[in-house]
N, C-alpha and C positions, 0 to 999 in steps of 0.2 A: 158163734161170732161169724163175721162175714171175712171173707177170703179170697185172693185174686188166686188162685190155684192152675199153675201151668202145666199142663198131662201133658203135653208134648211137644214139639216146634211147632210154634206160632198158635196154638190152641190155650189160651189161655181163658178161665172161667169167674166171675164169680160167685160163690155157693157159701151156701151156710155149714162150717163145720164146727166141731165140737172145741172151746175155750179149750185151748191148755191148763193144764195144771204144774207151778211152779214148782221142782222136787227141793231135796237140801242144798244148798246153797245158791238156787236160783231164786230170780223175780219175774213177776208179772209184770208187763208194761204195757198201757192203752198206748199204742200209737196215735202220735197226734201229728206227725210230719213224715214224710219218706220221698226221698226224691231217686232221677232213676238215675242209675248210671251206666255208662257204654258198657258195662259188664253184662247189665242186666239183659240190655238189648241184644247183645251177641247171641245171649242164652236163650232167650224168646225166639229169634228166627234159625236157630242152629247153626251159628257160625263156628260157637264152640263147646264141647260136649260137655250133657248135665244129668245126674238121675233124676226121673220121671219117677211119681208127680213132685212139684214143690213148689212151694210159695218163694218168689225171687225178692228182691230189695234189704239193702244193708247200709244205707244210707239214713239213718233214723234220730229221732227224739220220742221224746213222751214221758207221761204220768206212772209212777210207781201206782201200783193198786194191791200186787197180794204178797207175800215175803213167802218164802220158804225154807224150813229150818232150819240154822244155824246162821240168818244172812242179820249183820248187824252193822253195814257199814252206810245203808239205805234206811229209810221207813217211806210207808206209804204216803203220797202226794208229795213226792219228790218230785218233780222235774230233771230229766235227763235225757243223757245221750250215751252212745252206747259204741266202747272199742270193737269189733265185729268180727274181730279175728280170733280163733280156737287154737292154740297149740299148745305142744305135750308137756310141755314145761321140763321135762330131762335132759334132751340134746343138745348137742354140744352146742347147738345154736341158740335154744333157749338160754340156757347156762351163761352166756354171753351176752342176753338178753336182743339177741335179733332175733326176734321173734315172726318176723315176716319170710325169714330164711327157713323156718321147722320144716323136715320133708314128713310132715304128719300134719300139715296146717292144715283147719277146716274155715270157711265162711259163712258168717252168717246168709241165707237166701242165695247159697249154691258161689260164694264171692272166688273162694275156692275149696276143690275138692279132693283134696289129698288124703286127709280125713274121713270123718262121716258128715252126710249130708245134716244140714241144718235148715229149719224154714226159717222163712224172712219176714219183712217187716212190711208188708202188701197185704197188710190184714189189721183186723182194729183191736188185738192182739199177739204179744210176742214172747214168749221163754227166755232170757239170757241168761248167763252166767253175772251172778251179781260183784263176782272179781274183773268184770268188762265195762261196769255202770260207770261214768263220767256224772256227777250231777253240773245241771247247768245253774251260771252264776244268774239273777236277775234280772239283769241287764241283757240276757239272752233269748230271743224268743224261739218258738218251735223247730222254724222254718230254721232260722239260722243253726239253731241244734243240729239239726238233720243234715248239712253242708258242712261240717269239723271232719266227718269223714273224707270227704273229698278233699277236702285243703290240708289234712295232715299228708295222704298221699303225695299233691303237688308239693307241698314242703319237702317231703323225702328227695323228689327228683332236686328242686332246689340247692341242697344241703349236697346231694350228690356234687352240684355242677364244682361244688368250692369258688361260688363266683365272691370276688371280692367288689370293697368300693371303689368308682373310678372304672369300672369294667365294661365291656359294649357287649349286648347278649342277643343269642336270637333264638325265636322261640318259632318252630313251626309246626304251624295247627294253633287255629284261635280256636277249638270248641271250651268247654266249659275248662278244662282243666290247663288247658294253653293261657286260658284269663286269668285261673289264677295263679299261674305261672308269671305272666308279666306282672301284675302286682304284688307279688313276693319280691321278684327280681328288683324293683324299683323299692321297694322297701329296705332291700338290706343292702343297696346303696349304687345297682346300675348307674352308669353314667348314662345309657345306653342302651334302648331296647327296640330289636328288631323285632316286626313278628310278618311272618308271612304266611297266606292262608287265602285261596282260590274264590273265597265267598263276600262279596260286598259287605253284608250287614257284620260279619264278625271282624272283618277289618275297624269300621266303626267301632265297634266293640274294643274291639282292642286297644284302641285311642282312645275310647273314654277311660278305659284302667290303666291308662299312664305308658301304652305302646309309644317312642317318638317315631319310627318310621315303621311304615305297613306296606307289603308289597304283594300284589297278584303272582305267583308263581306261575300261572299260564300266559300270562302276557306281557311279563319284563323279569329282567337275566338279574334273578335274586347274588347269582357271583359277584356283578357287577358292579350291584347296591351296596352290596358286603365290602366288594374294596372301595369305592366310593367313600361311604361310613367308616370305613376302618382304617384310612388312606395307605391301603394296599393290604395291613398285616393279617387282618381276617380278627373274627370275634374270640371272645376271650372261654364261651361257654355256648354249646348246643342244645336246647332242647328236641328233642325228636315228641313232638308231642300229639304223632299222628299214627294210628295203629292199621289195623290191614295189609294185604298185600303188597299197598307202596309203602311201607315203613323201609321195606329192606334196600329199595331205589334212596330214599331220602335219608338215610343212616349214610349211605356211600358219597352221595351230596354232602352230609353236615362234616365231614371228616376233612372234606376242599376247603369249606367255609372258616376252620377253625385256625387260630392261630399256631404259635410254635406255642408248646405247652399247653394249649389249653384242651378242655374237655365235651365231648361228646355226649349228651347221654340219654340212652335208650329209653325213654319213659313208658312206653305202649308194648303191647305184646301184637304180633305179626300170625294173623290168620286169613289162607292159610300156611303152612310153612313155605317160607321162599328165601332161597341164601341170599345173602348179599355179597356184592366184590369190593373190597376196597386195597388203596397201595399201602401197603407194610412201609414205603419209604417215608409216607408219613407219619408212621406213630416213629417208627426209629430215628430218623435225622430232626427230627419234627417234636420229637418228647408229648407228644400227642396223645390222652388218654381217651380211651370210649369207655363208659360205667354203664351198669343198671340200673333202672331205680324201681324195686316192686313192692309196693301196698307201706308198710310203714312200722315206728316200733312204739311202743305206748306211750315212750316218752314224749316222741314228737306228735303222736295226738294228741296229749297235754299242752302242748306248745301250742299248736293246731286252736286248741281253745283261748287258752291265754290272749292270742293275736285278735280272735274276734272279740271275748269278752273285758278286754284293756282299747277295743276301738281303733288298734292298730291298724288292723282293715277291717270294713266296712264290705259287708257282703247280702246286705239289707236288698238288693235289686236284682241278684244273681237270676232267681226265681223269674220266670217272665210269663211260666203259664202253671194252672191249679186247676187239679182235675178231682172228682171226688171218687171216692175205691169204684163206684159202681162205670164208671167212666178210664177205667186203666190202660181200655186199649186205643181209647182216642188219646192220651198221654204217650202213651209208646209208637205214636203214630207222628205226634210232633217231633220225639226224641228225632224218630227214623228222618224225616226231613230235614232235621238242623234247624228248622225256623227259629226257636228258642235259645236260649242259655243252659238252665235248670228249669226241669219239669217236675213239678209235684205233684206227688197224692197223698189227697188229705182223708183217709178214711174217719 
């Protein structure tokens, strides 16, 4: 089979390597959809560290093709999608079923590596565990399969903020998961959505998924906007939905922007490490929380599907460019620019 195979920072290939073979209780999956995500890019230019070599992407769908023994809850030419997270299933956190919490968790295509390394789904075949398979409903096509991973994600942050109905929110960072950030938030009943984000076209963007106010952070006093919109009290729920270096400036911002009570929450991871300051007298006088929000639990990928395949949202146009496997790194090229939404490859 054909294979986008990455030996190192920024050398990524593709070669013919040898089909997997499904063991017990694994499946065979033809990749039919794989889009990329800020993970994967991190791991391509070495923002943040991977073992060499590996196939990267965890963002997937596709056709059942081979079963391996004892797997009865699939058969072949099933259509699916695929949970992408590996954990040990004993700890205390399994046990409890946060499974995004395991300090043993593995990813599919390097998502993460606390575990062992796993390839990914950057090839026109993939191994999984057939206790991870999700079949998709009908009504679901590839592409949109491939995108349940990313919106159960942004649902976790969501679900994190505890936003209620009637709430004014703000989301900053419109890339892919900042959109579907503001149309969760408007779904489960915003009054109110800020989004603010440096880049013309994802302001757009963000208007079309149901953002009411969009603000350039370089060129107008988003404080300002905030008590403006909030007539003084500040928002009800933070998303931080911007990772890198300024994550830890914009965490210290979103803590000003929020109201008494309400919540902060970290969505992105900060590379490379950089602390943030922020005043204690506002979580204390202030009842002020800052959360986490990391990768997600199977339940709410379930959910994650549900929401697409009930038409709740509508995630048909997310996709804005499709590159085919032998073309991966003119896709991780568009990623790198931000011109798009969601980048595919369709191997």
């Amino acid at each position: 089979m054909k294979a986008a195979v990455l030996y190192t920072v920024g050398c990524l290939r593709v070669v013919d390597i040898e089909t997997p073979k499904p063991g017990p209780g694994e499946v065979l999956i033809e990749v039919k959809a794989s889009t990329i995500c800020p993970t994967d890019l991190r791991k391509y230019l070495g923002h943040t560290s991977i073992t060499f070599p590996i196939i990267l992407g965890h963002e997937f769908s596709g056709i059942v093709t081979e079963l391996g023994e004892g797997v009865n809850n699939v058969a072949p030419q099933d259509r699916v999608t695929v949970f992408p997270i590996y954990s040990c299933g004993t700890c205390r956190y399994c046990r409890e079923e946060r499974y995004n919490l395991c300090n043993k968790l593995s990813g599919i295509g390097g998502a993460v590596e606390l575990g062992k390394k796993l390839n990914g789904s950057f090839a026109e075949y993939i191994v999984v565990r057939a206790e991870n398979i999700f079949k998709l409903p009908e009504n679901v096509d590839f592409e949109e399969g491939a995108l349940i991973e990313p919106l159960a994600a942004a649902l976790r942050g969501i679900i994190q903020s505890n936003v209620k109905p009637g709430d004014i929110s703000l989301v900053m960072g419109a890339g892919p998961m900042g959109l579907l950030q503001v149309m969760l938030l408007k779904k489960m009943g915003a009054a109110k959505v800020i989004v603010s984000d440096p880049l013309p076209h994802r302001r757009k963007w963000a208007r079309k998924y149901g953002a009411d106010v969009t603000v350039d952070p370089y060129t107008e006093d988003l404080g300002e906007i905030v008590n403006s919109e909030t007539d003084g009290y500040g928002v009800d729920e933070v998303i931080v939905s911007v990772g890198g270096s300024i994550e830890a400036e914009l965490i210290s911002q979103a803590l000003k922007f929020t109201s008494k009570s309400g919540t902060v929450v970290v969505f992105a991871g900060t590379w490379p490490l950089k602390y943030t300051t922020i005043d204690p007298n506002l979580i204390h006088y202030g009842e002020r929380r800052i959360v986490g929000s990391f990768l997600y639990t199977r339940s709410i990928f379930e959910r994650a599907l549900r929401l697409v395949a009930s038409r709740t949202l509508n995630l048909s146009d997310m996709i804005t460019h499709r590159y085919p496997l032998e073309r991966i790194e003119d896709a991780f090229r568009v990623v790198y620019s931000r011109e798009g939404i969601k980048v595919a490859v369709l191997p």
